[in-house]
C-alpha positions in Angstrom: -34.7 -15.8 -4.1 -32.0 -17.9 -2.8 -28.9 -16.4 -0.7 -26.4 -17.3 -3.5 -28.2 -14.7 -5.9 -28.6 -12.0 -3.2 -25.1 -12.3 -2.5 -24.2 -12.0 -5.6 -26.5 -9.4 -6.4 -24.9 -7.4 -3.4 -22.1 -7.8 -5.0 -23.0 -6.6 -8.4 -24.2 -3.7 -6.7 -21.5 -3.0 -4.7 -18.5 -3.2 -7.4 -20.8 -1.2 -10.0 -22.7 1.7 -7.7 -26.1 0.2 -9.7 -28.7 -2.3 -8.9 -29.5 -5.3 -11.4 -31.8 -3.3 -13.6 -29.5 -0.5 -14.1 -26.8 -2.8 -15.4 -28.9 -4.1 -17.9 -28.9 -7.5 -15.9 -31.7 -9.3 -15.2 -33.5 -8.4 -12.3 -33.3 -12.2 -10.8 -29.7 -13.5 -11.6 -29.1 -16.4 -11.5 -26.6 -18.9 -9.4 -24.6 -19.4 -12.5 -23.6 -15.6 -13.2 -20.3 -14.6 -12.5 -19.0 -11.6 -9.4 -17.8 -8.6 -10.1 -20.2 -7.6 -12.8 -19.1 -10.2 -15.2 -21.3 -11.9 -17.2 -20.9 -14.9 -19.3 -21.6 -14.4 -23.2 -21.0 -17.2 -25.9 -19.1 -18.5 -23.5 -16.1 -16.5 -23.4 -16.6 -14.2 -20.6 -15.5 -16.2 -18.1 -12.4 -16.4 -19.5 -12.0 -13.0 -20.5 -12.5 -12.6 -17.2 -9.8 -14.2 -15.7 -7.4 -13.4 -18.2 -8.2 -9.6 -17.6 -7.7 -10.5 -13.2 -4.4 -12.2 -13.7 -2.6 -11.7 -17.1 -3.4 -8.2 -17.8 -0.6 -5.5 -17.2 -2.6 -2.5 -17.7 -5.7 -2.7 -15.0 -7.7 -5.1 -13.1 -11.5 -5.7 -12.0 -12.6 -3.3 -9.5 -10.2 -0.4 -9.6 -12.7 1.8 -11.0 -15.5 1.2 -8.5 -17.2 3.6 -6.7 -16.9 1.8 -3.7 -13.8 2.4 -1.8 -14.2 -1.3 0.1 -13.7 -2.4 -3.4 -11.3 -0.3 -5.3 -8.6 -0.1 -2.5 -8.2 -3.7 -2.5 -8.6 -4.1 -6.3 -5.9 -0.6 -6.8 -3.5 -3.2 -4.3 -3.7 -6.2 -6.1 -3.1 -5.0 -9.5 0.2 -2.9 -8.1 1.3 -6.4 -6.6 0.6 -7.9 -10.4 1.5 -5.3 -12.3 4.9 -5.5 -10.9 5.0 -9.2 -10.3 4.1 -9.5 -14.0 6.9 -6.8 -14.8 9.7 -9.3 -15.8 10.1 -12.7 -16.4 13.4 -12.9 -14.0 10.5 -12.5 -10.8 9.7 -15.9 -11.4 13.2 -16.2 -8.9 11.0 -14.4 -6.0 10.0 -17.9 -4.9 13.6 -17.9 -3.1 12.8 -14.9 -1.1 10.7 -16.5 1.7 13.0 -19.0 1.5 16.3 -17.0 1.9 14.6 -14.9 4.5 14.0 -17.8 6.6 17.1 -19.4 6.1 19.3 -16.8 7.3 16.6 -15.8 10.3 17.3 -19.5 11.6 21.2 -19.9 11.0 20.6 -22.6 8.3 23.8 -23.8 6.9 25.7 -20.3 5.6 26.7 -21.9 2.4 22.4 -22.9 1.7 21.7 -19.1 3.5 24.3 -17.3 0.9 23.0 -19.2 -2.4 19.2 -18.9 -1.2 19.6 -15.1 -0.7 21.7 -14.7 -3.8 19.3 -15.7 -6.2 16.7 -13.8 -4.2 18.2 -10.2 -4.9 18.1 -11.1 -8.4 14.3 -10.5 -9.3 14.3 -7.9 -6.5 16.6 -6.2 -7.8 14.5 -6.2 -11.3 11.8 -4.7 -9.3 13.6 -2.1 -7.9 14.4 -1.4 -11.6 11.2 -1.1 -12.6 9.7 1.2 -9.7 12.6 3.4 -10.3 12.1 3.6 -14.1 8.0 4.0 -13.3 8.9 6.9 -10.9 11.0 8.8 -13.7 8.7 8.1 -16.8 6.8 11.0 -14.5 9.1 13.6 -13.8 10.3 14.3 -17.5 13.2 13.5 -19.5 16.0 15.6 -17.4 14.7 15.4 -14.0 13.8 11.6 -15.0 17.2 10.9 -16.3 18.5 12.3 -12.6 16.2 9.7 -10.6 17.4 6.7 -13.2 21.1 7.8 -12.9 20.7 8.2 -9.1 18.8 4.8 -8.1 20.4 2.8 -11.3 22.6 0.7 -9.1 20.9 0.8 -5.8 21.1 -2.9 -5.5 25.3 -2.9 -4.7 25.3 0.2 -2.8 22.3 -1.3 0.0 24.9 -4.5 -0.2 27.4 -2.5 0.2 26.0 -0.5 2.9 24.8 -3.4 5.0 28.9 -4.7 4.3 30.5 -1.6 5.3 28.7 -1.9 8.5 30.0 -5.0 9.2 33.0 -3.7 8.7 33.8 -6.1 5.9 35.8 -3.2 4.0 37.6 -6.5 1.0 33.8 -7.3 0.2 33.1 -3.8 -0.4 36.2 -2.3 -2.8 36.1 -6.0 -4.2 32.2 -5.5 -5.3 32.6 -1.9 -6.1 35.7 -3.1 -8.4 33.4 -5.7 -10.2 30.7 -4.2 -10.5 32.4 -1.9 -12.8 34.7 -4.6 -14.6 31.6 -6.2 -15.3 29.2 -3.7 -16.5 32.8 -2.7 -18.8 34.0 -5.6 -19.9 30.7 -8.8 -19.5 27.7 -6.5 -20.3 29.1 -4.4 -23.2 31.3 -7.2 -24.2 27.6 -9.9 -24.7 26.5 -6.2 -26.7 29.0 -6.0 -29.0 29.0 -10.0 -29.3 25.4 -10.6 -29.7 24.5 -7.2 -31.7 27.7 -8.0 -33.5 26.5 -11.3 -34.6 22.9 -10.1 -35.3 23.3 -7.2 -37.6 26.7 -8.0 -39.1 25.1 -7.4 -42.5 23.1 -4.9 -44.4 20.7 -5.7 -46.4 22.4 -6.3 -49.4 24.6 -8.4 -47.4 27.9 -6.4 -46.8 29.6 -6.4 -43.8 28.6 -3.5 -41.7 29.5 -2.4 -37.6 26.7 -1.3 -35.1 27.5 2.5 -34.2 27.2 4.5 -31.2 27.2 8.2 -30.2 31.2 9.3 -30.2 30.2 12.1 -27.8 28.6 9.1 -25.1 32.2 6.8 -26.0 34.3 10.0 -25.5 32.8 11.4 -22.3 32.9 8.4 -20.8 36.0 6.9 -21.3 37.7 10.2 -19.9 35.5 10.0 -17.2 36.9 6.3 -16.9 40.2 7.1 -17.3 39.7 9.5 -14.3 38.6 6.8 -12.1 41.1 4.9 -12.8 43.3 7.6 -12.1 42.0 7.8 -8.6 42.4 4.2 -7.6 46.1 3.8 -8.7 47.1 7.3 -7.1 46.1 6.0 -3.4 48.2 2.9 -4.3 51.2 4.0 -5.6 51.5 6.5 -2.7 51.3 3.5 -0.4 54.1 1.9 -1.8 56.5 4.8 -2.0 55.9 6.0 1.8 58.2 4.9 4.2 57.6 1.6 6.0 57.8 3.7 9.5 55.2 6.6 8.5 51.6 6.2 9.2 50.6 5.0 5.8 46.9 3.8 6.4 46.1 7.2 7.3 48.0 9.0 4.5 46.1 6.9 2.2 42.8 7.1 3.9 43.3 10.8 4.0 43.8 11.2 0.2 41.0 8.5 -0.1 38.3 10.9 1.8 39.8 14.2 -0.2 39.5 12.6 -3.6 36.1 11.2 -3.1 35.0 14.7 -2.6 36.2 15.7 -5.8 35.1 12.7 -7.8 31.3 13.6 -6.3 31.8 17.1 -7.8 33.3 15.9 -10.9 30.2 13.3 -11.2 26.9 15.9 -10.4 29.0 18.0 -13.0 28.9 14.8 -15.7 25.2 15.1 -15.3 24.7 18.5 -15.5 26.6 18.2 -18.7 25.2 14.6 -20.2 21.3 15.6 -19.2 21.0 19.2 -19.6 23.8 21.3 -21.1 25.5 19.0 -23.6 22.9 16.6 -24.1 22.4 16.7 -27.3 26.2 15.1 -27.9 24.8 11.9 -26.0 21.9 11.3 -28.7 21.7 8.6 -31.2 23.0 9.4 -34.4 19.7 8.7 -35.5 18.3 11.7 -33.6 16.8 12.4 -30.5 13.9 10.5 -31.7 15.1 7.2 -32.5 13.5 4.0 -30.3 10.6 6.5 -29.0 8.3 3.6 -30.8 9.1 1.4 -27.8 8.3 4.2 -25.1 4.9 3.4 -23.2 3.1 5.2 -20.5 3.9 4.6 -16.7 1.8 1.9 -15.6 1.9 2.7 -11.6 0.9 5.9 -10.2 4.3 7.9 -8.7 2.7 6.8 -4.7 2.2 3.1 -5.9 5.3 3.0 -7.5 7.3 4.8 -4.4 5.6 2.7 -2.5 6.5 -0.7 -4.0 10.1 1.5 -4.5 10.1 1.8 -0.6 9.0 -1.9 0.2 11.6 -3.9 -2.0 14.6 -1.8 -1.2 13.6 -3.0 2.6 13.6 -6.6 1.6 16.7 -6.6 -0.3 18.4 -5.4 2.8 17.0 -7.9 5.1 18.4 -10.7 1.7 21.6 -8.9 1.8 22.4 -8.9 5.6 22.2 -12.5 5.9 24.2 -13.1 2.5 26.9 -10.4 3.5 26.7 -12.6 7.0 27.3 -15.6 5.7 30.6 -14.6 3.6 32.8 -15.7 6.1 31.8 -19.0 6.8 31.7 -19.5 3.0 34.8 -18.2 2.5 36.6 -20.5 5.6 35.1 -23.5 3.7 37.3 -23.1 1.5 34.5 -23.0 -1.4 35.4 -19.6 -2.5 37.2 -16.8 -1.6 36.1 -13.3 -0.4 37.4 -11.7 -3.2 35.5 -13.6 -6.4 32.5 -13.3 -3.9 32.4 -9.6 -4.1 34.3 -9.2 -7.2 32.0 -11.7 -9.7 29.5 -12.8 -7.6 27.9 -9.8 -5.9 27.9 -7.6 -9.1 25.8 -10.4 -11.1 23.1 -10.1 -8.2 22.8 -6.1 -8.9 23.3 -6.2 -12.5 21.6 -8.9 -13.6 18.2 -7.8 -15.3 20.0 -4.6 -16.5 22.4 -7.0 -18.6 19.9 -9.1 -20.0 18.0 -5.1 -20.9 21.4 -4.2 -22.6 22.4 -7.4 -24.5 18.3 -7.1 -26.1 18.5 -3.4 -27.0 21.8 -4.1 -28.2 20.4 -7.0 -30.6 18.0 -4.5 -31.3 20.7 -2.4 -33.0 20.1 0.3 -30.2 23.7 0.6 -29.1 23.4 4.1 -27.8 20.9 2.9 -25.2 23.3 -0.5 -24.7 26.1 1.8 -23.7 24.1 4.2 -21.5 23.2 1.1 -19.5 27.2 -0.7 -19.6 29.0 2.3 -19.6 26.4 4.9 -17.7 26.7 1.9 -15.0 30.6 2.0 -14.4 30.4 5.8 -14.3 27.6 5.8 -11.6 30.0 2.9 -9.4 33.1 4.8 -10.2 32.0 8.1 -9.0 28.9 8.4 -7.2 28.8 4.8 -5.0 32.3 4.3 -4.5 33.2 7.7 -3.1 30.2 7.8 -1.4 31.1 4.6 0.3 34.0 6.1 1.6 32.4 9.4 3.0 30.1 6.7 4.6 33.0 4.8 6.0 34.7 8.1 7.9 30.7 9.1 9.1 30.6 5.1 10.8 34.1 5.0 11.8 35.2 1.8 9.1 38.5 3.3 7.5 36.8 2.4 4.1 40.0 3.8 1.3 40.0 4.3 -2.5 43.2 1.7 -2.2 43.1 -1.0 -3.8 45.1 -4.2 -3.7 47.9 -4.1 -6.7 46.4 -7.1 -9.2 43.1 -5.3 -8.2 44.2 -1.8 -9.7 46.1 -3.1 -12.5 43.3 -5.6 -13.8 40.8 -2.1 -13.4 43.4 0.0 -15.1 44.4 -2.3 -18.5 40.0 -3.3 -18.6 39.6 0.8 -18.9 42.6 1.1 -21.5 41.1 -2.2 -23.5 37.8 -0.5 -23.2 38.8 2.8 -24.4 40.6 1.7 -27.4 37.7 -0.7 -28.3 35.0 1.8 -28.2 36.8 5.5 -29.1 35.9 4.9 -32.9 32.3 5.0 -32.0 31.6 1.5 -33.5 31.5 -1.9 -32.7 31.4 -5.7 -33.9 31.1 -9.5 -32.7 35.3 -9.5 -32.6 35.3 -6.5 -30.2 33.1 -8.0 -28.1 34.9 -11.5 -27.9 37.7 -9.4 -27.1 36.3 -8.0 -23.6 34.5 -11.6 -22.7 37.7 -13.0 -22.9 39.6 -10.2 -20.4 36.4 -11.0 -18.2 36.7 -14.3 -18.2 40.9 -14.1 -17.5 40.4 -11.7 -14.5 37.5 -13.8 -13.3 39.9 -16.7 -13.1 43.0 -15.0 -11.7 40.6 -13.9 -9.0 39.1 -17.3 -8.0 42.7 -18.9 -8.5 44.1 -16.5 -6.2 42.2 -17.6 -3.6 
């Protein structure tokens, strides 16, 4: 017997837990069968095979071996392929290495910013994924909690790594954006693209997508609020007296008022996932879309674990980016505040939008404006305030005041918002409506510069 065919005999045995005959092999294989207890029949096996190693989303060769020298390594490659193979957007992890290495050896900041840009794209689609893997586990309230926490993880580690630098305009201006563009892009492209898609019934009339009026409600009051607490701290600026200490008045009410909005926000989810819950349901009932649920794919360790890993990377990607603002900025390419205002928030946001804008064309609005809306409401009072508690722990005087076109862009996109969505329906026209605010603010932002 030649040492190909013990080898892969050994193999066989090893991956299985049986010898040749007890597999119904042949006792003398021969050089031509395949590893891993494949064989080949009419030909297809092989490529079954393969197909079943790298394309398959559900399990991989070897993960059910006896043999712990097999199935640990076989359990670690299909976690690395089931979430490699989780969106199409990872195919942007090729800049990672690159962006990493970039901003290790001081490569030109403009090349070190774009590099790790499009590398906290996918990564932030991953951290998506392992958070939404993690809460498929623990049920539909405490699940609800984990997705609401975690949702927008991606700007608050920017905005952490930021803050430390004491880069305070990069942080209020992403904070701002980030909500301006889950408001007015994301559930503007909803409205426009579900608009367009089911604008008629089937006997052709004109009809509107609908939404829950509790969700529209809630949340533009809780929207309202935030808006509230952003042009407070500025118009209390402008009406103290030039020779009174007015950073610290501001920063004082900025600290106070964060408090309250962290209060006001574990009380919205107390409210929207267990008390009241039932007035943030589709219309449809509770049950509508459940055809699309699947089961978790990764195991709550694996997916904690993968969870753990990518929110390390995107903080390595986002120190050098946040790093490299400056020298950007001192080009004269852009300016600091359509980095963190437009920029910044596309990196966090941006396989969340393209989720919203297909659920939407789905005609599931309910789950479009939990993912638009529920986004603004985590920023505007869970990250931001948090940021600011941050700030006074690390000593960076970060404030809930604004600059004045800042607040009064955020306070007309929350009345333009609210008036567009109150009814609890929606069409192609609305949705123009808020892409075109979007793309005004966007351009009196990278003018003013």
């Amino acid at each position: 017997m030649s040492f190909h065919v013990q080898t892969r005999q050994i193999l066989r045995r090893v991956t299985t837990g049986k010898a040749p005959h007890e597999t119904g092999s042949p006792s003398m294989d021969d050089e031509e069968s395949p590893l891993l207890g494949h064989r080949i029949a009419n030909g297809g096996s092989e490529a079954n095979f393969w197909k079943h190693l790298l394309l398959d989303r559900t399990s991989s060769p070897g993960t059910k071996s006896p043999n712990a020298l097999v199935r640990l390594p076989a359990h670690f490659f299909n976690v690395f392929k089931i979430t490699l193979l989780s969106s199409w957007i990872n195919v942007l992890l090729v800049f990672v290495p690159f962006g990493l290495i970039a901003g290790t050896y001081e490569w030109n900041p403009t090349l070190v910013f774009t590099l790790n840009f499009f590398a906290i794209i996918p990564l932030a689609a991953i951290l998506s994924f392992a958070t939404e893997e993690i809460a498929a586990r623990l049920g539909e309230t405490l699940g609800g909690l984990v997705n609401a926490t975690l949702g927008n993880a991606v700007e608050l580690i920017v905005s952490i790594v930021a803050l430390r630098a004491n880069q305070v305009e990069i942080v209020q201006a992403s904070m701002l954006g980030s909500i301006l563009s889950n408001l007015l892009l994301v559930l503007g492209m909803c409205f426009f693209l579900g608009g367009l898609t089911n604008m008629r019934d089937a006997d052709g009339n004109a009809i509107e997508q609908s939404f829950s009026a509790g969700t529209a409600q809630t949340t533009c009051s809780l929207m309202t609020l935030a808006s509230a607490t952003m042009i407070l701290p500025a118009a209390l600026y402008g009406v103290l007296d030039s020779g009174s200490d007015k950073e610290e008045v501001a920063l004082l009410l900025s600290r106070c008022s964060s408090v309250v909005l962290l209060f006001l926000y574990v009380m919205y989810l107390i409210f929207s996932l267990r008390s009241h819950k039932r007035l943030f349901e589709s219309e449809a009932g509770p049950n509508a879309g459940e055809e699309e649920e699947h089961d978790p794919l990764l195991g709550p360790w694996s997916a904690g674990i993968v969870l753990l890993l990518t929110t390390l990377v995107i903080s390595f990607c986002a120190d050098h980016m946040v790093n490299s603002i400056d020298a950007v900025a001192e080009s004269g390419a852009l300016n600091k505040t359509f980095i963190g205002l437009i920029l910044i928030p596309i990196v966090g946001n941006a396989a969340e939008h393209v989720t919203a804008c297909v659920v939407a064309v789905k005609n599931k609005m309910d789950l479009a404006m939990g993912v638009a809306i529920g986004s603004s409401i985590q920023i505007s009072l869970l990250v931001t305030p948090s940021l600011v508690l941050l700030g006074w722990a690390i000593g960076v005087p970060m404030t809930l005041r604004f600059e004045t076109f800042q607040t009064v862009a955020f306070a007309v996109s929350v009345l333009v918002v609210t008036y567009t969505v109150q009814d609890g329906k929606s069409n192609y026209l609305e949705g123009a409506m808020l892409l075109g605010l979007y793309m005004i603010i966007a351009l009196a932002f990278w003018a003013s510069g």
